[in-house]
C-alpha positions as CSV (number, residue, x, y, z in Angstrom):
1,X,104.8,162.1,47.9
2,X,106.6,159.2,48.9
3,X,104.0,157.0,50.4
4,X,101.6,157.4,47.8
5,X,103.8,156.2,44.9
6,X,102.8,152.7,43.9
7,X,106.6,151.6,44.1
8,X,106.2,152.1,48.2
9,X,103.2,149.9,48.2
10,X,104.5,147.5,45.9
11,X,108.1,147.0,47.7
12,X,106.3,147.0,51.1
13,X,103.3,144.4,50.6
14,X,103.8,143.6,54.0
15,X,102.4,146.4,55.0
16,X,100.1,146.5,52.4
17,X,98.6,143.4,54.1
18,X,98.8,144.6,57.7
19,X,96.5,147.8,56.8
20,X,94.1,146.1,54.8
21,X,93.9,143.2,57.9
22,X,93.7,145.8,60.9
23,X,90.1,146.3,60.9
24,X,89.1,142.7,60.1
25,X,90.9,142.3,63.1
26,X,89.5,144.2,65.4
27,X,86.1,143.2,63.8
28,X,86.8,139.6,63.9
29,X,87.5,139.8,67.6
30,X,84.7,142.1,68.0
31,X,82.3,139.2,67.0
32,X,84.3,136.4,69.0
33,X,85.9,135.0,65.7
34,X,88.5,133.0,64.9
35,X,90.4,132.4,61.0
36,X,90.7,129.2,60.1
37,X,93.6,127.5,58.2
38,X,91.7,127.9,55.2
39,X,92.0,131.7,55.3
40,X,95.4,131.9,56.2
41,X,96.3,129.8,53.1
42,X,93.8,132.2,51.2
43,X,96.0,135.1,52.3
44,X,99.4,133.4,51.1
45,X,98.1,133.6,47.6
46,X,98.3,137.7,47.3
47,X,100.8,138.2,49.4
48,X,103.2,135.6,47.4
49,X,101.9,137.8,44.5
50,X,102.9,141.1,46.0
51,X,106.1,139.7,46.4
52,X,107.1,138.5,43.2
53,X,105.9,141.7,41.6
54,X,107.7,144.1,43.7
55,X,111.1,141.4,43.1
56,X,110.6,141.4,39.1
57,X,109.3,144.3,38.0
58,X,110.1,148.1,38.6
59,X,108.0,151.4,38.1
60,X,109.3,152.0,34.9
61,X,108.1,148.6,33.3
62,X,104.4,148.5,31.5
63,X,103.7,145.1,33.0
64,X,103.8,146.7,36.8
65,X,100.4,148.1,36.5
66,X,98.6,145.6,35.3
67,X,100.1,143.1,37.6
68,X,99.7,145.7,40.6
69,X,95.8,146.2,39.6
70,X,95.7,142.3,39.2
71,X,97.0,141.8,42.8
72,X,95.0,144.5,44.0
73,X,91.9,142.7,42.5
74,X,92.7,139.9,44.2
75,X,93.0,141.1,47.4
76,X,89.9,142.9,47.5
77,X,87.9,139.9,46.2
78,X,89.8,137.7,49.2
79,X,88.9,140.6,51.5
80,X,85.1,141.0,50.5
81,X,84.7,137.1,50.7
82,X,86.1,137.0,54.4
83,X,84.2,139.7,55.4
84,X,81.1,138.5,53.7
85,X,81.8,134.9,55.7
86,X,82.5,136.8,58.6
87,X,79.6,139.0,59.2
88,X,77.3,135.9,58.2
89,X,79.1,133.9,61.2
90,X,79.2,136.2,63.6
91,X,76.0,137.5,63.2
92,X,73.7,134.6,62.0
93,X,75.9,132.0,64.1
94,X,76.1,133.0,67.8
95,X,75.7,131.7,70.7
96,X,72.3,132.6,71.1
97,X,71.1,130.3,68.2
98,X,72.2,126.9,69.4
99,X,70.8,125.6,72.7
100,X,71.5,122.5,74.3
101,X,70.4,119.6,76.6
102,X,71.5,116.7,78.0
103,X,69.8,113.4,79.3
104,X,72.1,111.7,81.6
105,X,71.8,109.0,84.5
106,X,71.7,110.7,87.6
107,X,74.5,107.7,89.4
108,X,77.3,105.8,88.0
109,X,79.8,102.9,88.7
110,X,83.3,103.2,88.4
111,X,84.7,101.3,85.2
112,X,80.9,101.3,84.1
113,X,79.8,102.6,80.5
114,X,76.8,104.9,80.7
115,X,74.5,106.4,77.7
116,X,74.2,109.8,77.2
117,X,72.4,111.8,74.9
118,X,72.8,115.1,73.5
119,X,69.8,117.4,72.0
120,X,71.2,120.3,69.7
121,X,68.6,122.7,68.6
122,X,69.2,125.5,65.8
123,X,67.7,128.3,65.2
124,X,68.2,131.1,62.5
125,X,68.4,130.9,58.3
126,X,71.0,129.3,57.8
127,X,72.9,125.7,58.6
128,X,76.9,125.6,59.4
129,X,79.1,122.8,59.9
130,X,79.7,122.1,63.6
131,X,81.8,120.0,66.2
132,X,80.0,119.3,69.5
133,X,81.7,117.9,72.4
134,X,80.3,117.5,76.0
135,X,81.8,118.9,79.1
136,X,83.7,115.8,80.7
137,X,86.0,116.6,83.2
138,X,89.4,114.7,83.4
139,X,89.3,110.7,84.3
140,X,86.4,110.3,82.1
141,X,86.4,108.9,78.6
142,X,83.1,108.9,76.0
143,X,83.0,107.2,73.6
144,X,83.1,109.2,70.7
145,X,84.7,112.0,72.3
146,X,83.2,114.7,69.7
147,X,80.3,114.8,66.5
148,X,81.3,116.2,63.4
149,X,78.1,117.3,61.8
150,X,76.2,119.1,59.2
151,X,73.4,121.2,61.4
152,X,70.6,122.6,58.9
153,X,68.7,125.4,59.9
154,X,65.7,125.1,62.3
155,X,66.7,121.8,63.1
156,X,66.8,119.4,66.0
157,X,69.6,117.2,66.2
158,X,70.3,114.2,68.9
159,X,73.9,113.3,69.2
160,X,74.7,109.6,71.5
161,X,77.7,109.0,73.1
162,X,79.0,106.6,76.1
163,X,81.1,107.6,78.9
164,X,83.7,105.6,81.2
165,X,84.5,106.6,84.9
166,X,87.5,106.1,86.8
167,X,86.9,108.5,89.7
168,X,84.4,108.3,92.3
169,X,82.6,111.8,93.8
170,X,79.6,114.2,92.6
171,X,80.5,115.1,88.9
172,X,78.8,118.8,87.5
173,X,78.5,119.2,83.8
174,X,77.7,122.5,83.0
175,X,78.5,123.1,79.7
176,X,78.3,121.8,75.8
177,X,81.0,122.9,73.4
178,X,80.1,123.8,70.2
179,X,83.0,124.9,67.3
180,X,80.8,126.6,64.3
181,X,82.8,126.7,61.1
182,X,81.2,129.6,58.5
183,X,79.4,129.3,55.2
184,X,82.9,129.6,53.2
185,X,84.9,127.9,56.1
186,X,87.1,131.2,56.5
187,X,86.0,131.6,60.3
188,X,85.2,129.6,63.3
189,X,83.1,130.4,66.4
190,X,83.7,128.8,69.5
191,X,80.3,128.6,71.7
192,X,80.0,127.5,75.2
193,X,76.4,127.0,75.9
194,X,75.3,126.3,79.3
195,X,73.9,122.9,80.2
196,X,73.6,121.7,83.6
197,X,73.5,118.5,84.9
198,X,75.0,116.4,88.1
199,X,76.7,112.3,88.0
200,X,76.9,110.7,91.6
201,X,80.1,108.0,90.4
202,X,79.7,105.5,93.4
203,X,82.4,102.8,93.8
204,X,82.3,99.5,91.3
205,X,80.6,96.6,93.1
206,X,80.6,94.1,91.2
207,X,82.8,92.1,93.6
208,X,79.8,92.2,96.0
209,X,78.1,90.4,93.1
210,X,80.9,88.1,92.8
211,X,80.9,86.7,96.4
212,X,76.9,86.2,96.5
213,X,77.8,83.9,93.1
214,X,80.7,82.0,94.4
215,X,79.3,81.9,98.3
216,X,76.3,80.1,96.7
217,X,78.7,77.9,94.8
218,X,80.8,77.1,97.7
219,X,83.7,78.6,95.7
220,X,85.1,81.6,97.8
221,X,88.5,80.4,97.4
222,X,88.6,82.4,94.0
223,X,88.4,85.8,95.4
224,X,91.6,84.5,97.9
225,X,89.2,84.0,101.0
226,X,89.7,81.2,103.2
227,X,87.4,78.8,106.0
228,X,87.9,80.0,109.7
229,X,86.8,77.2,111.9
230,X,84.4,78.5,114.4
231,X,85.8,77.8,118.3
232,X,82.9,76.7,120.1
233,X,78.7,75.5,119.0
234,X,77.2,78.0,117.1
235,X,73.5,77.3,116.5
236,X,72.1,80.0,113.6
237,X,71.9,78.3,110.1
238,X,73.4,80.5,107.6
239,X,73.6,77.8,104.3
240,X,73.5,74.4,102.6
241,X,77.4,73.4,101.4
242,X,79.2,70.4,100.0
243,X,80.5,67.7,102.7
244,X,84.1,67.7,103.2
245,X,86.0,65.1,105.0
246,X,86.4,67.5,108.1
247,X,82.6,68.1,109.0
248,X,80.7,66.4,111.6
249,X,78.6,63.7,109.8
250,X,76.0,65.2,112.4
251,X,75.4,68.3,110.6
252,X,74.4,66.4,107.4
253,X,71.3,67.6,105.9
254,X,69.7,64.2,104.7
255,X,67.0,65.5,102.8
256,X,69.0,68.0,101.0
257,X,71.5,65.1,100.2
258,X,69.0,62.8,98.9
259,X,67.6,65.6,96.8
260,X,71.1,66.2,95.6
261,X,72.8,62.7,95.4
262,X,75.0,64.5,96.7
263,X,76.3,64.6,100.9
264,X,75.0,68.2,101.9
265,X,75.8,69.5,105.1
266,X,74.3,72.6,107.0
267,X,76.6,75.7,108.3
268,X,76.0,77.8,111.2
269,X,77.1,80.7,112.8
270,X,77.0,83.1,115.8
271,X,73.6,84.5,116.5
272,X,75.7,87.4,118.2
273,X,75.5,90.6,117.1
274,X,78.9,92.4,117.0
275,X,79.7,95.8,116.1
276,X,82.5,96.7,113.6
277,X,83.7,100.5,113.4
278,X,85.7,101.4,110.0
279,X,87.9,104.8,110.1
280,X,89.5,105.3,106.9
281,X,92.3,107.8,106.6
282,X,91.7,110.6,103.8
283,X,95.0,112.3,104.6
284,X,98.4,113.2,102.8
285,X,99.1,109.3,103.2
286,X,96.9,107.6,101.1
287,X,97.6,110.0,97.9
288,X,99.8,107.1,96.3
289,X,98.4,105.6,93.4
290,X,99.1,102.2,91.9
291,X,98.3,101.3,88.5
292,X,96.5,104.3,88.1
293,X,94.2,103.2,91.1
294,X,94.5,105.3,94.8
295,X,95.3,103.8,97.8
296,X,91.8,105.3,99.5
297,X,90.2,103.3,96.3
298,X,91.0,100.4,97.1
299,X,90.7,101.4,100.9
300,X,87.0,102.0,100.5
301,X,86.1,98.9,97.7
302,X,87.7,96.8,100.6
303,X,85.1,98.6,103.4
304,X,82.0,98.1,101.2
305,X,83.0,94.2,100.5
306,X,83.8,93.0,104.5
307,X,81.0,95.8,105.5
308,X,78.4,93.2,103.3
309,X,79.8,90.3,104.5
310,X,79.6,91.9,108.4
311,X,75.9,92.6,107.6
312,X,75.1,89.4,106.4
313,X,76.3,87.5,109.0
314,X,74.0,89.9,111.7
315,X,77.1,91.9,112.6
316,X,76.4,95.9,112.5
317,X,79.1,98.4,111.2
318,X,79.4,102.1,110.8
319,X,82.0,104.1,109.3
320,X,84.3,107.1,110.2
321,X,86.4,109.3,107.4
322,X,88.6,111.9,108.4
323,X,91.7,114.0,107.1
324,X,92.5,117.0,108.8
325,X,88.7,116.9,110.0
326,X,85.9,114.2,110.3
327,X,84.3,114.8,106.7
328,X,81.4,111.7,107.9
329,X,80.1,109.7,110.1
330,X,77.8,107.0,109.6
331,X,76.2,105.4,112.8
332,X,76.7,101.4,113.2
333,X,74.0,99.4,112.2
334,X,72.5,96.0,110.7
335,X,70.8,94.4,107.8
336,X,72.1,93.9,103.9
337,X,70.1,97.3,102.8
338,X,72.5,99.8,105.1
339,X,74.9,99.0,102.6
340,X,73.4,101.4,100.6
341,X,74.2,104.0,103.3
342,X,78.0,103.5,103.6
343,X,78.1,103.4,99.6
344,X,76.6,106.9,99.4
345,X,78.9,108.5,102.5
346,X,81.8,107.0,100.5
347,X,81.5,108.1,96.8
348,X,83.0,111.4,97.1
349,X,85.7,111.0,99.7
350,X,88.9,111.6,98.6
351,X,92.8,111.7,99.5
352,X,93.8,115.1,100.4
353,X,97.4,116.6,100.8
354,X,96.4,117.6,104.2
355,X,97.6,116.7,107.7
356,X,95.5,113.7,109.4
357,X,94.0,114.8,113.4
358,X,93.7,111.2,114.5
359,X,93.4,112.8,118.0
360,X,89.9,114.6,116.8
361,X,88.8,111.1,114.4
362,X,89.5,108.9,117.7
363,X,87.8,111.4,120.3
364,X,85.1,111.4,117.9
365,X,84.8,107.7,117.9
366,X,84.6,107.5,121.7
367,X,82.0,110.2,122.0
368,X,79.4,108.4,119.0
369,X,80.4,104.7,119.7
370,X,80.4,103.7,123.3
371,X,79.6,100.6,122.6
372,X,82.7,97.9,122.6
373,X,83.8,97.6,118.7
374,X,86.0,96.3,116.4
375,X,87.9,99.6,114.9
376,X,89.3,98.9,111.7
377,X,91.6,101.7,110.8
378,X,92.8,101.9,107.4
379,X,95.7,103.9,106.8
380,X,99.1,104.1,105.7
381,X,102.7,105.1,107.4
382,X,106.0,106.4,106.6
383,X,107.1,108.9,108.7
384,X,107.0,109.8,112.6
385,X,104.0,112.2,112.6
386,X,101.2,110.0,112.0
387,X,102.9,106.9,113.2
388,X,103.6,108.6,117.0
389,X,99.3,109.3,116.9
390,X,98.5,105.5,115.8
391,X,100.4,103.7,118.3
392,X,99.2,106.5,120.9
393,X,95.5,106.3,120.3
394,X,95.1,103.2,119.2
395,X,96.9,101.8,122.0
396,X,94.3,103.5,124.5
397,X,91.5,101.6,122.4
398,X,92.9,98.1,123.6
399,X,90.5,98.3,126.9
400,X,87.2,99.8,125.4
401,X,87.7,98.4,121.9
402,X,89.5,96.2,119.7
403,X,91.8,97.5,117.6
404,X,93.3,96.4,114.2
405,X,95.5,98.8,112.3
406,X,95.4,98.0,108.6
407,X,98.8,99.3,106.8
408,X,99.0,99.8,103.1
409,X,102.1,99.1,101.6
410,X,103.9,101.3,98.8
411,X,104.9,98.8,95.6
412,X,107.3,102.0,95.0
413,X,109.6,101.2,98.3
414,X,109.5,97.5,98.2
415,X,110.1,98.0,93.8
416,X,113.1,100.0,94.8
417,X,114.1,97.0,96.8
418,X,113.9,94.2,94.5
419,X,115.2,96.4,91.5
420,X,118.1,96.6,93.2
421,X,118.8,92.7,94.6
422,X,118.1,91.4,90.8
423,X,120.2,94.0,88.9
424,X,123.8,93.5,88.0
425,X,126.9,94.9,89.8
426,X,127.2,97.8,87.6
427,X,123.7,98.7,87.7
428,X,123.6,98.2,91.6
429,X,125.4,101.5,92.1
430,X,123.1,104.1,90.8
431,X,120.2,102.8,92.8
432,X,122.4,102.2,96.3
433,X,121.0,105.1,98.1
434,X,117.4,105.1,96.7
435,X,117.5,100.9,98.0
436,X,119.3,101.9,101.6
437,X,116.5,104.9,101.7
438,X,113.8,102.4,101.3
439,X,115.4,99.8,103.6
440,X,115.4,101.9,106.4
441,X,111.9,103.1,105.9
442,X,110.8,99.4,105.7
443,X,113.1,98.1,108.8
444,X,111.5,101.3,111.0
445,X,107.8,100.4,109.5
446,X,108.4,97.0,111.1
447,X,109.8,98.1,114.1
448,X,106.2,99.9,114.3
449,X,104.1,97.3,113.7
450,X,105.9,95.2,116.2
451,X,104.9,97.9,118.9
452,X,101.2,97.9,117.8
453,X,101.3,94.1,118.2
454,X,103.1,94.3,121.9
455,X,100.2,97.1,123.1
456,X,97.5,95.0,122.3
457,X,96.9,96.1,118.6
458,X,96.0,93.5,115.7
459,X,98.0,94.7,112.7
460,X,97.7,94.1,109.2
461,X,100.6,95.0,106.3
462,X,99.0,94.9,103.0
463,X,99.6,96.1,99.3
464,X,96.6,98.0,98.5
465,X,95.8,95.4,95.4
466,X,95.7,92.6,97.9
467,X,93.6,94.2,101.0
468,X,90.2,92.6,99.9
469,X,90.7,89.1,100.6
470,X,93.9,89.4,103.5
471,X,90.9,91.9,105.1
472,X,87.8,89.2,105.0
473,X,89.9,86.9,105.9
474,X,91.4,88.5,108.9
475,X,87.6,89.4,110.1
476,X,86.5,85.7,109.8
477,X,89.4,84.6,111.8
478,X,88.4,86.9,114.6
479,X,84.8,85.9,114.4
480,X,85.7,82.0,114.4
481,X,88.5,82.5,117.8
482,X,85.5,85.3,119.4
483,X,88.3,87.9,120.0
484,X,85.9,90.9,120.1
């Protein structure tokens, strides 16, 4: 017959190959088992072999044998060595002998590094090489990202890495990854062995921090924030300052200044309590990103700073996010610690690419807060929809409440602006229209903002990166002229 000949096995070694490979194949996949690049450089060696003896020598010569049995020898010796490796892996290296844990902080910071450790346990006869690597979803970086280890058998192996944050929410780890290379290194395993733990990634203070350091220091002109000159007496002490030239000599503090040798003078402020109301848009609008930062990041760092500043100065504040729904609501009150409170309602609000209702967010802000407010509104505007709702609805608040709409401005329309004003005439033509688009976007924003100011409406335009200090500042000038 034809097909047993040795000259059709020997001019085919292709196929030679592909029969004696089928059922490590289907075994291989059986057990979960992957070749490595070890094994397919293992399988070049017969099958270059094969070919140069089916290209140089015929039937007829008396070398053909000999090389054929040679080859063949080969083959079954690379064949019982991969099988060998792979029945050890896949039987004496599953899943069920690793198991894992993890010991984790339970809450995080933003921009924060965080220890974790990893507990590998091994059980069975024999050790294997491994790379573990822990279940970190995208926007986090450890530090190393992966261990590249030798695991003995029985053992008990602790693995310590750091990780880095740059979202905010409620983080699940669930799983540890575990890549098990065999005895020989012929095969690898892949092994996802459940491990269960939860990360609450709350918003960086640290600026918080900052302004209790520089407020003691007198030195708040660093963080951009400027003195508002109280209208009228105001008779609670909030702190002990350097004398400047404007002060009335009759709030010198003599005893502090002769313990100084240095002119002290005392500052006061409103014993009234006012109420400040923040609504924070989580809509399609406040998706843009800048320097790899989102527009409802640096909406809700700027909350948590002017909310502790509110609170320390006796003022109580509450907070309001919506999208397409109200996702919280957190009632208005005083004292430093309910801080704590609008931290955790904040950590895991997010921009969705959903429609705002600011009918439902400011019908739900008249039922819960009767009491007469200053409604911060953070947000941002480009088109008709939302901007028709603002200047409707917040418009109605000028009786009950005051309101101050705080716009975020996009670096990517004003960019497109000044790219095109500093480049030369030849370059000016490709970016006409995408200039003109952005020009009329900008001369409609300010048409808008123009009608908030004419219904009664105190209006901010910001850039996101600059909304911390513009923000404080625009609360203590309302505080010092008593607008609410």
């Amino acid at each position: 017959m034809i097909t047993g000949s040795p000259e059709f096995l020997i001019n085919r070694p292709v196929i030679l190959l592909a029969l004696m490979a089928l059922p490590l194949f289907f075994v291989a996949r059986r057990l979960r088992l992957f070749p490595s690049n070890r094994t397919l450089a293992l399988v070049a060696i017969p099958f270059v072999l094969a070919i140069m003896v089916s290209r140089y020598l015929t039937v007829d010569s008396p070398w053909t044998w000999f090389f054929y049995a040679t080859v063949l020898a080969i083959d079954l010796a690379l064949l019982s060595a991969v099988v060998i490796d792979g029945l050890m892996t896949g039987f004496m290296l599953q899943a069920k002998h690793f198991s894992c844990s993890r010991i984790i902080g339970g809450t995080g910071s933003q921009g924060k590094k965080y220890p974790v450790q990893l507990r590998v346990v091994k059980r069975g006869g024999i050790g294997c090489h491994v790379v573990v690597r822990d279940d970190l979803p995208s926007g986090f970086t450890a530090t190393p990202e992966q261990f590249n280890t030798k695991l003995k058998a029985q053992s008990n192996t602790e693995f310590e890495y750091e990780y880095v944050s740059d979202q905010r929410g409620k983080v699940d780890l669930n799983t540890v990854y575990i890549k098990v290379s065999s005895p020989l290194g012929l095969w690898r395993a892949y092994h996802e062995i459940p491990t269960h733990s939860s990360i609450n990634v709350y918003p960086d203070i640290q600026q918080i921090s900052e302004y209790d350091l520089l407020a003691r220091t007198n030195r708040l002109s660093l963080l951009g924030m400027r003195r508002s000159r109280s209208i009228g007496q105001d008779n609670e002490f909030e702190r002990l300052r350097d004398y400047t030239q404007d002060d009335n000599y009759k709030h010198i503090d003599w005893r502090s200044t002769a313990r100084r040798q240095k002119l002290t003078v005392r500052d006061y402020q409103s014993n009234q309590s006012q109420q400040l109301i923040f609504m924070i848009d989580c809509g399609r609008m406040m998706t843009g990103t800048h320097e790899n930062t989102n527009m409802i990041d640096h909406a809700i760092n700027s909350m948590l700073m002017l909310s502790y500043i509110a609170l320390r100065r006796g003022d109580s504040v509450g907070l309001i996010t919506f999208s397409n729904k109200v996702h919280n609501f957190t009632p208005p009150k005083s004292g430093v610690k309910h801080i704590n409170r609008l931290l955790h309602a904040t950590f895991d609000q997010s921009a969705n690419h959903v429609e705002s209702r600011f009918d439902e967010a400011f019908l739900y802000l008249r039922n819960k807060c009767p009491k007469r407010s200053l409604v911060i509104t953070i947000t941002n505007l480009i088109d008709e929809i939302n901007s028709s709702q603002v200047k409707q609805h917040m418009s109605v608040l000028s009786g009950r409440h005051l309101p101050f709409a705080v716009l975020l401005r996009d670096h990517s329309m004003f960019d497109a602006i000044e790219e095109y004003e500093d480049a030369s005439p030849e370059i000016r033509d490709d970016h006409l229209y995408e200039a003109a688009a952005a020009a009329s976007i900008l001369s409609w924003r300010h048409q808008l903002i123009n009608d908030l100011k004419h219904r009664g409406v105190l209006t901010m335009d910001v850039f996101p990166d600059e909304l911390t200090a513009s923000l404080v500042n625009r609360y203590l000038e309302i505080k010092a002229r008593h607008l609410l």
